[in-house]
VEXTI-205280 format. One record per residue: y, z, x negated of N, C-alpha, C, O in turn. Coordinates in pm, whole numbers, padded with zeros to 5 digits, always signed. Example, Ala and Ser with C-alpha at 12.3 -4.5 7.8 and 13.67 -1.06 7.14 Angstrom:
! VEXTI-205280
-00569+00780-01319-00450+00780-01230-00330+00780-01320-00332+00846-01424 -00225+00708-01285-00106+00714-01367+00003+00787-01290+00114+00804-01341 
END
This chain:
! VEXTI-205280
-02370+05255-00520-02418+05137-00445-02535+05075-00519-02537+05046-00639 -02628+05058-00433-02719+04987-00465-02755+04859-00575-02676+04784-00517 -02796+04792-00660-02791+04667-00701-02805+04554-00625-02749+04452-00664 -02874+04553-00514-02882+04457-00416-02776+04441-00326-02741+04336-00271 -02719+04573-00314-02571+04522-00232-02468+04488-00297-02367+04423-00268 -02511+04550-00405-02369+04423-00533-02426+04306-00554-02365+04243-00640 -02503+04260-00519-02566+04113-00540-02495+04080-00387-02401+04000-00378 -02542+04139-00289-02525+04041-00119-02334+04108-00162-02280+03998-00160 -02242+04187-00188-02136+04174-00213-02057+04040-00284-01965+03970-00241 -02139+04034-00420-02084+03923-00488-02054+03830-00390-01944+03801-00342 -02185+03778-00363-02213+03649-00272-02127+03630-00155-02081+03518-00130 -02102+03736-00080-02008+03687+00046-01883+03704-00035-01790+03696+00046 -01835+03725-00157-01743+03716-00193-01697+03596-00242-01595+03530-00222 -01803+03582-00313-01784+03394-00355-01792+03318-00262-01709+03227-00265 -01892+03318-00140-01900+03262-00046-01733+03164-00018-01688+03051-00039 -01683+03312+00047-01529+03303+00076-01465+03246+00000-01389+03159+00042 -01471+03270-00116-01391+03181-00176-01406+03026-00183-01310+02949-00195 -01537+02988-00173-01538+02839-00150-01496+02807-00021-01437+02704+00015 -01533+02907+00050-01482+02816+00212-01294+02821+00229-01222+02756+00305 -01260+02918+00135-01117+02910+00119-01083+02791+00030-01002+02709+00074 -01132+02775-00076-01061+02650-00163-01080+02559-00099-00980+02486-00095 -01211+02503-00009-01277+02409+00058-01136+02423+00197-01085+02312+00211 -01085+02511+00274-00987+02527+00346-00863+02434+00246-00820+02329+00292 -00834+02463+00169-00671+02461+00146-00701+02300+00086-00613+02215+00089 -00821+02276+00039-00780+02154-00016-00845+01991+00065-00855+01879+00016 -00875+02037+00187-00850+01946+00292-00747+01884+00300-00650+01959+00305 -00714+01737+00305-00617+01677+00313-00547+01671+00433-00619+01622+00521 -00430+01702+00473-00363+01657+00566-00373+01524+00670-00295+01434+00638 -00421+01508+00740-00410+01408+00859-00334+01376+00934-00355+01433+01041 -00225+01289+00937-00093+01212+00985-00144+01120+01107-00253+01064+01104 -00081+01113+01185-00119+00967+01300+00037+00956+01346+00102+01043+01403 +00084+00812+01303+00205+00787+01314+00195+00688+01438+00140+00578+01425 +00268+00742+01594+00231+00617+01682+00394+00574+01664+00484+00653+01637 +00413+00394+01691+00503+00341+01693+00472+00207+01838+00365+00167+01885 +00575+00181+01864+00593+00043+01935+00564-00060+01853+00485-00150+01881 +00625-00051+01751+00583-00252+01677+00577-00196+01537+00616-00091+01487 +00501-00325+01482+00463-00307+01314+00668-00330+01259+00769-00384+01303 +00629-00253+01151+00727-00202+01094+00879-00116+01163+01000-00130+01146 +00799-00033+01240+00919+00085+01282+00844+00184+01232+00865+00289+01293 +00761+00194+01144+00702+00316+01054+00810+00292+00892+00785+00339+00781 +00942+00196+00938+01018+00169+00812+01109+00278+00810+01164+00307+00704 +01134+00347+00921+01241+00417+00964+01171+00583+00838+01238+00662+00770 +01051+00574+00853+00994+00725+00774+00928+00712+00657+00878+00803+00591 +00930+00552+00624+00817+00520+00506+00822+00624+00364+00727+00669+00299 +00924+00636+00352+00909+00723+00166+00818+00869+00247+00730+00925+00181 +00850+00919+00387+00791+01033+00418+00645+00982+00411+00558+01038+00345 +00627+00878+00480+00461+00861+00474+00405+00815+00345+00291+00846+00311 +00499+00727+00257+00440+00735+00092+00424+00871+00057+00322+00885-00010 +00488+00983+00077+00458+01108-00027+00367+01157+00073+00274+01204+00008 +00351+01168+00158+00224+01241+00205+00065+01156+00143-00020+01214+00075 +00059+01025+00184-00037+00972+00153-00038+00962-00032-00124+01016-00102 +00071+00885-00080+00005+00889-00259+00071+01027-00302-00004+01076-00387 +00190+01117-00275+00174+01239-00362+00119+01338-00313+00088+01427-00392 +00084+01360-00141+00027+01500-00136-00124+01467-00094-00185+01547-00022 -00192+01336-00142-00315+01257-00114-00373+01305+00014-00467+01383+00027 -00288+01234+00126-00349+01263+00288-00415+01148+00303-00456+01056+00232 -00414+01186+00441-00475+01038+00530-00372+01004+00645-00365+01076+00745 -00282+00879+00625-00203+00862+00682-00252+00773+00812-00261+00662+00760 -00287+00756+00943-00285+00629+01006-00198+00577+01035-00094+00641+01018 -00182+00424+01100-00110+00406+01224-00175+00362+01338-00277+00293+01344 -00069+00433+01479-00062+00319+01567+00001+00325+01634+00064+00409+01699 -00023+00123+01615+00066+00022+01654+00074-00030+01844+00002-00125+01873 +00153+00028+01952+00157-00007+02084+00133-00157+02086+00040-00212+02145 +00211-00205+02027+00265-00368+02085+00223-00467+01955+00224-00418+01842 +00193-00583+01972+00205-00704+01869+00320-00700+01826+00322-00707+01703 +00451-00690+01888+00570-00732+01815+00588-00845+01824+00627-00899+01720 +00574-00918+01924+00597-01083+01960+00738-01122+02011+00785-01234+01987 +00796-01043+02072+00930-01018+02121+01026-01046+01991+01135-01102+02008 +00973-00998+01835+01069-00968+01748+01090-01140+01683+01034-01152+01575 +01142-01234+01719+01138-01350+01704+01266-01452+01680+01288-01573+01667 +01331-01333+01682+01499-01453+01699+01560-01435+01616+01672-01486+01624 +01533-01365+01505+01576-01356+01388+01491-01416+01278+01567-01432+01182 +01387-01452+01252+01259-01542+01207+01305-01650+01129+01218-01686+01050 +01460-01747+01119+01467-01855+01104+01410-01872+00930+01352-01974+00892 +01439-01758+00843+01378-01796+00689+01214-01799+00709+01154-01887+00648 +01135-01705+00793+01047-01681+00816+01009-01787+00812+00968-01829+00704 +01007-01868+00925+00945-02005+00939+00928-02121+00852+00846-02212+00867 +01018-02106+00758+00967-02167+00623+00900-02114+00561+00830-02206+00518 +00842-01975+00493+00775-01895+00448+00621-01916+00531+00516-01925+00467 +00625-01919+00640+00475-01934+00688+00433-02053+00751+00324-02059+00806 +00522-02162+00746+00514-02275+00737+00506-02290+00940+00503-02403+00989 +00504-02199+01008+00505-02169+01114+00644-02185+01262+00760-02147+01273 +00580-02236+01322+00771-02245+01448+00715-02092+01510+00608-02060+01562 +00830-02021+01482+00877-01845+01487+00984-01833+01623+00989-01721+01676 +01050-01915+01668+01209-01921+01667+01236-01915+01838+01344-01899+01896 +01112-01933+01891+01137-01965+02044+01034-01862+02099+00971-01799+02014 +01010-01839+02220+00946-01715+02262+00780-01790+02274+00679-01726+02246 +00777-01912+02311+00630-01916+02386+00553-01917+02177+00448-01861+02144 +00643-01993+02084+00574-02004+01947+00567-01867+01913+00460-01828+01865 +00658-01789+01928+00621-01598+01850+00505-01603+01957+00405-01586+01887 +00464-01618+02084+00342-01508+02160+00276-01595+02096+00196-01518+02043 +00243-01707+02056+00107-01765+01991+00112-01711+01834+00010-01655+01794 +00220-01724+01747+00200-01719+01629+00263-01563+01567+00222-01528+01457 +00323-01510+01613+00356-01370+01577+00315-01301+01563+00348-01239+01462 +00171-01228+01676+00129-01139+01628+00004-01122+01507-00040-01016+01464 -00024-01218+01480-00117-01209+01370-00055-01196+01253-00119-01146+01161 +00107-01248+01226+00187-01244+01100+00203-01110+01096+00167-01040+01001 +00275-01056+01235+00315-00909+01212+00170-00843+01139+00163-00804+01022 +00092-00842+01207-00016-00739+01189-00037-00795+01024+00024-00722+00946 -00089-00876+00975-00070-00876+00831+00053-00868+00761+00038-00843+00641 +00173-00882+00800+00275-00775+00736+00250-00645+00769+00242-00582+00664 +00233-00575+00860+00216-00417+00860+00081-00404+00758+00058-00283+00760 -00010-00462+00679-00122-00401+00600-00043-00397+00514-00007-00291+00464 +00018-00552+00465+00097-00537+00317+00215-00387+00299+00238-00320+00198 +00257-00377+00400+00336-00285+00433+00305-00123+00395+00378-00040+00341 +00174-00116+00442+00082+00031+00440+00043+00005+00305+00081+00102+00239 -00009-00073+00236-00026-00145+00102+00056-00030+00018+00007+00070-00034 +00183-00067+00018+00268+00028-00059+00244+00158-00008+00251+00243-00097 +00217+00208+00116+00299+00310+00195+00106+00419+00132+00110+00533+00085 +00000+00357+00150-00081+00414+00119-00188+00418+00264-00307+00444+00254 -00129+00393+00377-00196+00389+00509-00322+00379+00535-00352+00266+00574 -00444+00483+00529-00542+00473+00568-00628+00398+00649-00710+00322+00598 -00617+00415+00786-00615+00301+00921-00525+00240+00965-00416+00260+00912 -00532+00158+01056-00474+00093+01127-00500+00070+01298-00613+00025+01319 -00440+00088+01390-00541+00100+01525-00368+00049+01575-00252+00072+01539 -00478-00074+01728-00366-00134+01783-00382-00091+01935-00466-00007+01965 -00326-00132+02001-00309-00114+02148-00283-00266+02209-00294-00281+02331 -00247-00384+02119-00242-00516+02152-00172-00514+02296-00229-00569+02391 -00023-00436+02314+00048-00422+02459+00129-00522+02432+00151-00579+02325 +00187-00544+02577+00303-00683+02546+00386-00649+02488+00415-00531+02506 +00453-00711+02409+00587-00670+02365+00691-00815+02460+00690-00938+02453 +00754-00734+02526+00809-00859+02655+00960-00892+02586+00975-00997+02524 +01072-00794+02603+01173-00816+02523+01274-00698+02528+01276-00616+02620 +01369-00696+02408+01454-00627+02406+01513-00529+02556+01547-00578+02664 +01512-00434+02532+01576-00315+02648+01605-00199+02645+01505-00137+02606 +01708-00116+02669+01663+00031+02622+01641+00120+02771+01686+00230+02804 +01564+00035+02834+01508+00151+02962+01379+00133+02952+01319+00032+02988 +01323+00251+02891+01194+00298+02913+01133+00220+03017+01049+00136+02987 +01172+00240+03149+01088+00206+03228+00993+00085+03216+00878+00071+03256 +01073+00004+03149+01056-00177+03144+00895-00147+03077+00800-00177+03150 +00874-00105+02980+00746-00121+02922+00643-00003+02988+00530-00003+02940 +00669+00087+03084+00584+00186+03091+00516+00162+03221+00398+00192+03236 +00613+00090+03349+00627+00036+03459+00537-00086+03457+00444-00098+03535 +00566-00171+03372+00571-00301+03372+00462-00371+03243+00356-00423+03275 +00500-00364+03127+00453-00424+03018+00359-00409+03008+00274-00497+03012 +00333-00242+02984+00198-00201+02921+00079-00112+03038+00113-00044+03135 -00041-00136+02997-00151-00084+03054-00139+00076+03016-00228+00117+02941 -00040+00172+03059-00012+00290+02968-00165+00373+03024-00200+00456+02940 -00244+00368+03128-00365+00444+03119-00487+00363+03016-00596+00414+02990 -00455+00268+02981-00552+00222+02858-00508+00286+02740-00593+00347+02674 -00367+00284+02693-00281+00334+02571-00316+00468+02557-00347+00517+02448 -00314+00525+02655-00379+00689+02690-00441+00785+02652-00426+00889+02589 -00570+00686+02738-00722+00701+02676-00753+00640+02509-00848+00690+02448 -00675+00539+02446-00669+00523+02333-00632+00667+02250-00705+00745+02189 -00512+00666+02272-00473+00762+02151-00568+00905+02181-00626+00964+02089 -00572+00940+02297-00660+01062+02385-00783+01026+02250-00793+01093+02147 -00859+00918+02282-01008+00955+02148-00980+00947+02021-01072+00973+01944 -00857+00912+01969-00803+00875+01832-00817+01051+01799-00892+01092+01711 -00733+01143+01882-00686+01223+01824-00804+01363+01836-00821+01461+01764 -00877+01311+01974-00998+01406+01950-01100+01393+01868-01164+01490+01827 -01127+01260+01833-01197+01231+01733-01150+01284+01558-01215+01365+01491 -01039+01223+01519-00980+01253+01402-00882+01389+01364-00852+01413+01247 -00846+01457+01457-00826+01612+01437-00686+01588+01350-00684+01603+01228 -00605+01560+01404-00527+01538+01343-00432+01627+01301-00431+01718+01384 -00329+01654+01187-00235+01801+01215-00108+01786+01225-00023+01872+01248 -00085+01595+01193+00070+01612+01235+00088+01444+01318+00054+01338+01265 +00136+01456+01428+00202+01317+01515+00297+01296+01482+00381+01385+01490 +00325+01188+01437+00497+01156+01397+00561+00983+01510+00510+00873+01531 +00667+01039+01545+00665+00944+01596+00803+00930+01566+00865+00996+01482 +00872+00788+01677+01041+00793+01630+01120+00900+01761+01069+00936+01867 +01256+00930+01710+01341+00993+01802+01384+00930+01936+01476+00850+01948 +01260+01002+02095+01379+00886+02147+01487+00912+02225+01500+00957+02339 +01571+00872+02132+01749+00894+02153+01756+00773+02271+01672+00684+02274 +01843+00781+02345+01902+00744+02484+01903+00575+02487+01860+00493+02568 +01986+00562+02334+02082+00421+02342+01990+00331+02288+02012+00211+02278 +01855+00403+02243+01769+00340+02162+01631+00244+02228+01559+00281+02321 +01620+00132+02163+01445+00023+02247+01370+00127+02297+01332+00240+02266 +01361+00017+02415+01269+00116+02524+01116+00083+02434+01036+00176+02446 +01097+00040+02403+00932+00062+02367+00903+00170+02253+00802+00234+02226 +01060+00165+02184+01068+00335+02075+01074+00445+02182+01038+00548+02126 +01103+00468+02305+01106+00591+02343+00974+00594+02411+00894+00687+02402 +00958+00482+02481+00777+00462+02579+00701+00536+02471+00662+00652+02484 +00676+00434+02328+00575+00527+02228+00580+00686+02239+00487+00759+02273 +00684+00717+02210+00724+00855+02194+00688+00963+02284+00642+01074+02256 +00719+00907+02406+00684+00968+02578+00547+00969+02559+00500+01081+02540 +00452+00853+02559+00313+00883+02571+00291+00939+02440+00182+00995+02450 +00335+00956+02317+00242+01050+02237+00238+01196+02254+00151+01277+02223 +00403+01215+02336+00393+01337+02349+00321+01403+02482+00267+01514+02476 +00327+01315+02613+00245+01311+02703+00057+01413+02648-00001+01520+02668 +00042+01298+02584-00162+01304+02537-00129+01399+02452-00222+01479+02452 -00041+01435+02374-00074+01583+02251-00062+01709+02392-00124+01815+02376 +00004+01693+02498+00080+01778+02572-00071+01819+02638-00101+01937+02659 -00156+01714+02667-00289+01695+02783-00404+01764+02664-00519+01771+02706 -00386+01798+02564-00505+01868+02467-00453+02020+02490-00341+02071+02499 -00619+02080+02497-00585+02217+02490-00512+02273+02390-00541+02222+02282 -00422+02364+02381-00292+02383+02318-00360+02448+02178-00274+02446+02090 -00494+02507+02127-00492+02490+02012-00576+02392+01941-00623+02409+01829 -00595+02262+02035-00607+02126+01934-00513+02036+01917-00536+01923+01877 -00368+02091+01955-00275+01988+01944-00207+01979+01780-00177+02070+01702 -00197+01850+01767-00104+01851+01640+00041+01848+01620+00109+01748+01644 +00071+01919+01591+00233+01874+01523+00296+01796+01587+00240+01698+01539 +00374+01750+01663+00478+01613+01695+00605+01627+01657+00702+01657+01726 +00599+01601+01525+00758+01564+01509+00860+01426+01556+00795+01322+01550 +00974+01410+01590+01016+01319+01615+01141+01261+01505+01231+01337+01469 +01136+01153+01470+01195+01056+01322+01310+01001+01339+01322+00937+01444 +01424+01005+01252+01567+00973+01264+01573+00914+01142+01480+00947+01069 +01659+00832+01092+01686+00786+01005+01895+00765+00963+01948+00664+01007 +01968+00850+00896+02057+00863+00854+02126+00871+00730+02064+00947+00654 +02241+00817+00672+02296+00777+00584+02392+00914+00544+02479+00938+00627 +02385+01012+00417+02435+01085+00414+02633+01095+00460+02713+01179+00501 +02630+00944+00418+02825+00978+00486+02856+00934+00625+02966+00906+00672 +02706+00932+00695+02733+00958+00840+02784+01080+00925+02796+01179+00853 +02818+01102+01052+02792+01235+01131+02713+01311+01123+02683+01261+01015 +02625+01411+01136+02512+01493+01107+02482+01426+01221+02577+01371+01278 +02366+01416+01271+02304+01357+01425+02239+01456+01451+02166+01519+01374 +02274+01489+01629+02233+01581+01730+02166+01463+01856+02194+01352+01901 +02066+01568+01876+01981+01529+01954+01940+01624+02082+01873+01726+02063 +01990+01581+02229+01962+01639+02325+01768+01574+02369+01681+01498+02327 +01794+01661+02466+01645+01592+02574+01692+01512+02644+01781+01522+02728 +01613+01398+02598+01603+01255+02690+01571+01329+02852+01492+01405+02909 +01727+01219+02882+01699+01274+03084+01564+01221+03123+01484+01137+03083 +01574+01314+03223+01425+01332+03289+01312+01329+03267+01233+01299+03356 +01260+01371+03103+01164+01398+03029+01200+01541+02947+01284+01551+02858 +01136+01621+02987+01144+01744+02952+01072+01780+02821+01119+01859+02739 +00947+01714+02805+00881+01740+02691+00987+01649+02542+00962+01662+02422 +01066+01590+02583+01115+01562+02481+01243+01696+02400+01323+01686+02308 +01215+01781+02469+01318+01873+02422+01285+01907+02281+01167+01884+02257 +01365+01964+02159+01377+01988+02054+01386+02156+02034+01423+02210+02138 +01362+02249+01927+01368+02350+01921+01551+02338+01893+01606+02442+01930 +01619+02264+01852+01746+02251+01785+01802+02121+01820+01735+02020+01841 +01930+02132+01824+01968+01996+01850+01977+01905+01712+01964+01783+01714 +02005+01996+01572+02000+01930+01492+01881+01929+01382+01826+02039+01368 +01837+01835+01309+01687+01831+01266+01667+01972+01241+01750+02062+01231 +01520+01976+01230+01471+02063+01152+01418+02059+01022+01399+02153+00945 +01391+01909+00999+01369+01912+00825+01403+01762+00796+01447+01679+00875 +01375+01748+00674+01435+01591+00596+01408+01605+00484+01418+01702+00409 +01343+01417+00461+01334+01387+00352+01435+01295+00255+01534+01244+00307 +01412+01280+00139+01568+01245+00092+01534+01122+00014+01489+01139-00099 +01548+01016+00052+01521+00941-00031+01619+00897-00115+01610+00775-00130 +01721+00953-00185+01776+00959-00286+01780+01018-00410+01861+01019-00503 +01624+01088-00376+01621+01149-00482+01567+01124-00582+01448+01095-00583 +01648+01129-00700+01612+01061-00820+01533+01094-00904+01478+01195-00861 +01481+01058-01035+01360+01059-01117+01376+00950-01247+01490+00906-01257 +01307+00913-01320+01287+00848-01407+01366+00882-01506+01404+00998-01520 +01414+00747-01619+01477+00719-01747+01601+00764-01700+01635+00688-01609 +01712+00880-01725+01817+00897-01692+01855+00881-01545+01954+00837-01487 +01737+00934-01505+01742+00930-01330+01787+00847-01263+01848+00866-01157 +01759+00716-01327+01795+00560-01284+01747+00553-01141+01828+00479-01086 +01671+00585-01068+01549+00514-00980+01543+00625-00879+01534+00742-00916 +01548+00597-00770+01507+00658-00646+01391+00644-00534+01293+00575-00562 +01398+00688-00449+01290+00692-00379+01285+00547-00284+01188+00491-00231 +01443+00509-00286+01482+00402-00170+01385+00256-00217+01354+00152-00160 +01366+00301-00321+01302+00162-00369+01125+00164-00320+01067+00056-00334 +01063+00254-00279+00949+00257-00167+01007+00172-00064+00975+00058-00033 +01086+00239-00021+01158+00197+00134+01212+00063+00130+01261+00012+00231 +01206+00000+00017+01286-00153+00030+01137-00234-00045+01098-00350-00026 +01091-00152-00111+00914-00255-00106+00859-00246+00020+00882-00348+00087 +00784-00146+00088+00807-00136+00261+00840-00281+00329+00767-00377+00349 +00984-00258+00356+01044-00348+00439+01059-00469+00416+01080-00548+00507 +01049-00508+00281+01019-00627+00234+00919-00700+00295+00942-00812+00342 +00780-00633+00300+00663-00683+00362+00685-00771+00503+00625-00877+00519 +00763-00724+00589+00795-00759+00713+00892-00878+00720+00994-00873+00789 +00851-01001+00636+00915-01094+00591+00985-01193+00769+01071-01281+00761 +00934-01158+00880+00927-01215+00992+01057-01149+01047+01121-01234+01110 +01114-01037+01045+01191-00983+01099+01345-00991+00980+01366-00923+00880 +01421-01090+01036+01503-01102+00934+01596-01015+00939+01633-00958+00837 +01661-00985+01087+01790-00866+01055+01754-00721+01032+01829-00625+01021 +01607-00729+01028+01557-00565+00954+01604-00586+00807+01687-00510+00758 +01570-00651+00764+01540-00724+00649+01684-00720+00563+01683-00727+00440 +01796-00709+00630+01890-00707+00688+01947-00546+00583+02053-00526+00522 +01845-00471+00596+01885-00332+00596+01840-00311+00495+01808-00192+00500 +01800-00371+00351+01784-00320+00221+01868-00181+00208+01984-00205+00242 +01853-00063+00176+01927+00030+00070+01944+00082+00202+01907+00199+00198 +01979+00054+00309+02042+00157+00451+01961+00252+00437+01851+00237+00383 +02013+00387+00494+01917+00544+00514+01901+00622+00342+01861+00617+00226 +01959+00679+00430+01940+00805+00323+01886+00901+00329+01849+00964+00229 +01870+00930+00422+01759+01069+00461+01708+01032+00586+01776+00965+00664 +01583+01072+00613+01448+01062+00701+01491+01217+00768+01496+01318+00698 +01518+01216+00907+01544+01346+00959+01413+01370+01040+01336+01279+01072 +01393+01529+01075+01275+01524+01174+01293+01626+01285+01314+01737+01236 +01292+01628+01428+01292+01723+01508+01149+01750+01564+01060+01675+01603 +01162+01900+01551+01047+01959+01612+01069+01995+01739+01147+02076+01788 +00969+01904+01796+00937+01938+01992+00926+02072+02030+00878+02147+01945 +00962+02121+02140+00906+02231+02186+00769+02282+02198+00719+02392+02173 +00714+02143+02254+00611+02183+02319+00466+02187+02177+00345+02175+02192 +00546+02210+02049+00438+02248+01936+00475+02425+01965+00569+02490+02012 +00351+02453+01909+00335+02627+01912+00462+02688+01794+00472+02640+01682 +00526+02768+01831+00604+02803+01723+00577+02856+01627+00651+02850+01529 +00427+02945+01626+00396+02957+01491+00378+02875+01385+00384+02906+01266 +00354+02763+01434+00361+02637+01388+00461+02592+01260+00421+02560+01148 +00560+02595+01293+00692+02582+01226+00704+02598+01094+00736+02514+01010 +00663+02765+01074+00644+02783+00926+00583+02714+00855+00630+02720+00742 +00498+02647+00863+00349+02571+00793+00451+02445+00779+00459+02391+00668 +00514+02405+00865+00545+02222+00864+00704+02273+00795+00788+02189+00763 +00727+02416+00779+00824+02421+00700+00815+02401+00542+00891+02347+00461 +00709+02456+00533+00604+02453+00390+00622+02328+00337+00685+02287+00240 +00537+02265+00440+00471+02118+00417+00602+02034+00373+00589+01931+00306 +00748+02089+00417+00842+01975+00403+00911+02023+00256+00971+01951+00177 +00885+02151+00246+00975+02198+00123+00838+02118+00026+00903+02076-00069 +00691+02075-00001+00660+02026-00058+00646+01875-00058+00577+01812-00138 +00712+01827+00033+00786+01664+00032+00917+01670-00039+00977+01572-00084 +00946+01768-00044+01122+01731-00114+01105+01703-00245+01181+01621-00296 +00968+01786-00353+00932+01790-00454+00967+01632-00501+00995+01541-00423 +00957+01621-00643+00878+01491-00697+00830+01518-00796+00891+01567-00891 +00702+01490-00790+00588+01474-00870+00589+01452-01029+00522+01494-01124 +00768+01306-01001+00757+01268-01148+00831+01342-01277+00948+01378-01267 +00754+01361-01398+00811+01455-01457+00958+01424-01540+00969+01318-01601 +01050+01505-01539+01197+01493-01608+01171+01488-01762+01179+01603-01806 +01149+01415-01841+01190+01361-01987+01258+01386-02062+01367+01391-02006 +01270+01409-02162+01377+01396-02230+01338+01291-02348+01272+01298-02452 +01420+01180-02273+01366+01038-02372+01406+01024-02492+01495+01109-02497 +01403+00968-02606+01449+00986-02754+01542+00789-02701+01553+00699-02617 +01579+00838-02832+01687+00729-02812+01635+00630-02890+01574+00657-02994 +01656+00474-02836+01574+00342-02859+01607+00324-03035+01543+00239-03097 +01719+00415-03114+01753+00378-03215+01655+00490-03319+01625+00457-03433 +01597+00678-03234+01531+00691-03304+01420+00662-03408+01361+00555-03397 +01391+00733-03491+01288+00686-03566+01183+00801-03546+01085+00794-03620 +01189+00905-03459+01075+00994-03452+00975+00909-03339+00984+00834-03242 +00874+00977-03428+00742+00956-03330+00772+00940-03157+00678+00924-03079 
END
């Protein structure tokens, strides 16, 4: 071979290799849609390790102000010096608290953006219909997330599980994210996993398809992956992950019976939709066996009475 074609050899060889390292070390892109600021509490240690240990780009978005969330508020209202406690004072004074609790919130969590939809949040229900029918402008919400996600290329949607018995504005979110990933040509769609939150000495939780929404079907009834926030680290493996998850929820000083739930959840469950490509799977299988990791290194501490270095 020539010397010049071992020169144009080298080169597309190296070439490749930068466009490969330049491939793998692209950060991951998350878009977490929810109904109200702080139901991204339900997955937070998942979205801390993606954003500060596997350094992504996490967003959110937020459907609703969260003005509805008001009847539990009573410490609140000393804290912001604010009347919380009755419905017409949360629609004037609520949603601006929420929305600066959800920064402090992402604060810890690492949250890149933030993007709202400013929908009503009217009140407590668990029939879908109420907010999809009624509340919200869902062809504005639509076309929202529709340019969010063509614009930002996203590779994984996370949203919450929506289970039957559960707020209709957690399953509405859920319906339209999976709706608009469903309306992209099938190889620009991202990921949609759907988010559970369970206490290891619970039942295992199974999850059918929400009646009369088909796209909510699951490859399995029971998750397909989980994160653990019990898993320990530090000085004699004092310290867990739960303590993200209770700085988190802390932030959301307005919502008192969340607030309510220090230490609850033990594992972050996740079901994978059907309607993601199944080759798919393997990769977000990857991705979860490198969430289980922790970063921080195991010690072997000397004892406070040594005298070595």
């Amino acid at each position: 071979m020539k010397p010049k074609k071992y020169q144009l050899l080298i080169l597309f060889v190296f070439l490749g290799i930068i466009q490969y390292n330049a491939h793998a070390q692209t950060p991951l892109k998350t878009l977490v849609i929810i109904a109200h600021p702080d139901d991204e509490s339900m997955l937070s240690v998942t979205l801390y390790k993606l954003a500060k240990e596997q350094h992504g780009q996490v967003d959110l978005f937020v459907i609703t102000n969260g003005e509805a969330g008001y009847r539990y508020s009573t410490l609140a209202e000393q804290y912001y010096g604010l009347k919380l406690t009755d419905a017409a004072d949360a629609r004037k004074n609520l949603p601006a608290i929420r929305k600066k609790e959800l920064h402090e919130a992402g604060e810890v969590l690492g949250i890149s953006h933030y993007y709202f939809g400013n929908q009503a949040d009217s009140h407590y229900s668990t029939d879908e219909h109420e907010p999809l029918d009624t509340s919200w402008h869902v062809p504005a919400v639509k076309q929202q997330l529709h340019q969010l996600l063509i614009q930002n290329h996203y590779n994984y949607v996370f949203c919450l599980l929506p289970e039957a018995d559960t707020h209709a504005g957690h399953k509405a979110a859920t319906l339209l994210a999976l709706d608009v990933v469903a309306s992209l040509p099938a190889n620009e769609r991202p990921i949609v996993l759907g988010a559970a939150l369970r206490n290891k000495a619970d039942d295992v939780k199974t999850f059918k398809q929400l009646a009369a929404y088909e796209r909510t079907t699951a490859i399995s009834t029971a998750p397909s992956f989980s994160v653990d926030r019990t898993t320990s680290f530090s000085y004699r493996n004092k310290i867990n992950y739960k303590i993200i998850a209770n700085w988190e929820l802390a932030a959301h000083k307005s919502q008192g019976a969340t607030q309510m739930t220090m230490n609850d959840g033990d594992l972050e469950e996740f079901w994978y939709f059907k309607i993601n490509s199944p080759e798919k799977l393997a990769q977000t299988a990857q991705l979860f066996e490198r969430l289980s990791q922790s970063p921080y290194v195991q010690q072997q501490w000397l004892s406070q009475t040594s005298t070595k270095p």
